[in-house]
N, C-alpha and C positions, 0 to 999 in steps of 0.2 A: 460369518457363519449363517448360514440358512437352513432356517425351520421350520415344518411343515406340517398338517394334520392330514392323514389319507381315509378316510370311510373304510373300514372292513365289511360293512353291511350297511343297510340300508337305514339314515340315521336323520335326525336333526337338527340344526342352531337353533337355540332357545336365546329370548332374553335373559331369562333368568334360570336356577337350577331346579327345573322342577321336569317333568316329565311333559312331551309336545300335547299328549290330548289335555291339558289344562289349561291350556293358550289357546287364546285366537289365532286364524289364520296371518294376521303382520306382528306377532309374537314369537313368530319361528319361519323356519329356512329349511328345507327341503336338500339333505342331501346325497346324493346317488352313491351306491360303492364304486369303489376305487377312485371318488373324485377327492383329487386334492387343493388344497388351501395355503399359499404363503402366511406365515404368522410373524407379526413383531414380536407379540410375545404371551407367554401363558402362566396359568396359576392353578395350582392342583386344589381342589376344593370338595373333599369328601369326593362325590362319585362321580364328581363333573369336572373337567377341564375347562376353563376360563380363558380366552382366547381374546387376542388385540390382531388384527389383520394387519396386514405389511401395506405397504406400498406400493401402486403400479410404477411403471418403465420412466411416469416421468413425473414421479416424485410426489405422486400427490395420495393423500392416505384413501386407501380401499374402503368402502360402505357398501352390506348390503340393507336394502331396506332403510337407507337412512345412518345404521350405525355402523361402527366399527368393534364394536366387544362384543362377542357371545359365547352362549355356553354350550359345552356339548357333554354326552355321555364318554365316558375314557375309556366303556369296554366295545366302543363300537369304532373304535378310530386306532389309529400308530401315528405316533409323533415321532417326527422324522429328522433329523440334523446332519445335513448335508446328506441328506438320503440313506442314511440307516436309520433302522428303528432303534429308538430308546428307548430304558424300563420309567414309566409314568409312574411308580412309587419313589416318595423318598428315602433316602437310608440312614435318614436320622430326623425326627421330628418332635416338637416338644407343644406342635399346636395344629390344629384340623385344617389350617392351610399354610400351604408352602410353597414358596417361591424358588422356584425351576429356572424360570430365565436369564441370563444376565443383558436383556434389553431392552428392559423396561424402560429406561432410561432415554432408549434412541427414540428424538421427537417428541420428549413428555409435557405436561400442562405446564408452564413455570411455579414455580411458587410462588411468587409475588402476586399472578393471579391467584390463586386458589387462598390467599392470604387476603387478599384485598376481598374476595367475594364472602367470605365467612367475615370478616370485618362488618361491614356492610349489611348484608343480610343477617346478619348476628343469628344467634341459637336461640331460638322460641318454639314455646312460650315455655320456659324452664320451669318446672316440677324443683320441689325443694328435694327428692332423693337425685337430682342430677337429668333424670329423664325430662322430653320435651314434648308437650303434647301440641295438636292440630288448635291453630290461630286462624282469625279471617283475614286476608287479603286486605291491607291497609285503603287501597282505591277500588277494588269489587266485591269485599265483604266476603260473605261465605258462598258469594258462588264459586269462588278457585280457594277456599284451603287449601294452608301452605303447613309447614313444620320443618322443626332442625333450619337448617340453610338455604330455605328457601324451597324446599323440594314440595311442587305442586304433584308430582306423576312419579311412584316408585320407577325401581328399573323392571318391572315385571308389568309397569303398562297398567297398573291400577293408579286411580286417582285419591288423592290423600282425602279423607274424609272426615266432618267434623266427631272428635271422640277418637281420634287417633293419637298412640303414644307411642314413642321409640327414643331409643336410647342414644347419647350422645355420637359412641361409636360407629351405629347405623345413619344417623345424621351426616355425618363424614362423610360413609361407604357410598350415600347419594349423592351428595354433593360433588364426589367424581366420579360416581354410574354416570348422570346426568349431563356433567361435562364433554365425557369422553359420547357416551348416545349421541347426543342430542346436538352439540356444540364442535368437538376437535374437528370433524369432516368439514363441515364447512367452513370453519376459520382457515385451513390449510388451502381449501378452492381461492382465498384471496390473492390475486394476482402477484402485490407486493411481498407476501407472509413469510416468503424466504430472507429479503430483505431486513426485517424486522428483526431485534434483539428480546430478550427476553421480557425487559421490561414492557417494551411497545408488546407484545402478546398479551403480557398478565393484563394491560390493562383493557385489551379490544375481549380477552376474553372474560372480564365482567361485565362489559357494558352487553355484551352476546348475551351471558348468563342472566342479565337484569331485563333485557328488552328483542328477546331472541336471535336464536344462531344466524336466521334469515335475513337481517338487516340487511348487510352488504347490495346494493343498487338496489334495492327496495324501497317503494315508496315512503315517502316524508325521513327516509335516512342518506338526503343527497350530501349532507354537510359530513356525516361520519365517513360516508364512500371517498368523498375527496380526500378528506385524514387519508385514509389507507392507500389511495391514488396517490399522493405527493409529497415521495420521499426528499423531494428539495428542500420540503418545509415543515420536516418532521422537527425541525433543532428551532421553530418560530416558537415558545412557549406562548407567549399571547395569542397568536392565531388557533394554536389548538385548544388552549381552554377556551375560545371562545366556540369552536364548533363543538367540543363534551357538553359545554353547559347549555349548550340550545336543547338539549333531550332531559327536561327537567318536570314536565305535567304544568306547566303555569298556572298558579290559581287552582290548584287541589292540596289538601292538607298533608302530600308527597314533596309538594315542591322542594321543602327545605332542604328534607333528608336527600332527594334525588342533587340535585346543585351541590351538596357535601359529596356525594360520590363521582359524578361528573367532573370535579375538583380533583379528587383525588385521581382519578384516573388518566385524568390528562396530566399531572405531576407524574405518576407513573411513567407515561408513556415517553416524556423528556425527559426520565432522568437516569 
């Protein structure tokens, strides 16, 4: 089934649900009427439609700007399936958003990652009513404020700042804004990443999540690139915990915690 978004007027991708003059220019996307959009899949969101891009001819997930999720206005677009238009209301609701698509599924983060990275990163710095406020950056202090699960950068492209609080649910909502931004496009450019089972994902997509989506033939990550390079010796347990745990900070008060994850993750990955 193929689904689509068309422009009726003259419209834009947003990061986030807010209207384009309250973005900067790489916070929104430019787009013309009548042009259309492959979508994986959408979520109706009060007055915005919520949008995951498909994939090109050879399999590899669509980004513009870098992502694949953005938002747009619903009265400025037709959502199309298999090229008729659909009604963008739902006809039973019991919550301000609602899920439309049944593909969400096709392609999604594993869980085992998204599992392993909330592990890890744990939810700080926890408030006793549940809520989590902005912590310093265990290796650069308050220059990268972080909070929730790790989330240094909302999905709206502001930077977390000390004195910030949000609630556990919004902890979450970034933790796979951030993922799917920042991370799924380029995990899927991995040569190998079709090969790979869910496991091997969850865990290349924390080590992504912990030490950015760019590693992959990036310098000082030759050891991870060959992980992903050689499917021979993806079933060698000893050889790949030995290339996870080379990415540890040696000799910074991170080391421990990073070797505990680096651990886990290469168990992940073989098993």
């Amino acid at each position: 089934m193929l689904h689509q978004i068309q422009a009726k007027s003259d419209t834009w991708l947003t990061l986030c649900p807010t209207t384009a003059t309250d973005l900067t220019s790489n916070q929104k996307e430019f787009l013309q009427t009548g042009k259309t959009i492959k979508i994986a899949a959408y979520l109706i969101q009060d007055d915005y439609l919520k949008i995951t891009l498909s994939k090109d001819t050879n399999n590899h997930q669509i980004a513009i700007r870098g992502y694949n999720t953005w938002y747009i206005d619903k009265t400025t677009i037709d959502l199309l399936e298999n090229g008729q238009v659909i009604n963008l209301e739902p006809q039973q609701s019991t919550s301000r958003t609602t899920i439309i698509s049944a593909n969400i599924s096709s392609g999604s983060i594993p869980k085992t990652g998204i599992d392993l990275i909330k592990e890890f990163e744990g939810y700080a710095d926890k408030l006793p009513d549940g809520r989590a406020k902005a912590y310093a950056d265990p290796i650069h202090g308050w220059q990268v404020p972080t909070i929730g699960y790790g989330t240094t950068t909302y999905p709206n492209g502001c930077k977390v700042q000390q004195g910030d609080i949000i609630t556990r649910a919004e902890a979450e909502d970034y933790l796979i804004a951030h993922i799917e931004h920042s991370t799924r496009a380029a995990m899927e450019h991995i040569p190998t990443w079709s090969k790979m089972n869910d496991n091997q994902r969850g865990a290349i997509y924390s080590f992504a999540y912990n030490l950015g989506a760019g590693f992959y033939g990036g310098d000082g990550f030759q050891s991870i690139t060959r992980v992903c390079d050689s499917p021979d010796r993806w079933t060698d347990k000893t050889w790949i915990k030995e290339q996870f745990v080379k990415y540890r900070n040696p000799g910074t008060a991170a080391e421990a915690g990073l070797r505990r994850r680096r651990e886990a993750e290469a168990n992940l990955f073989c098993s």
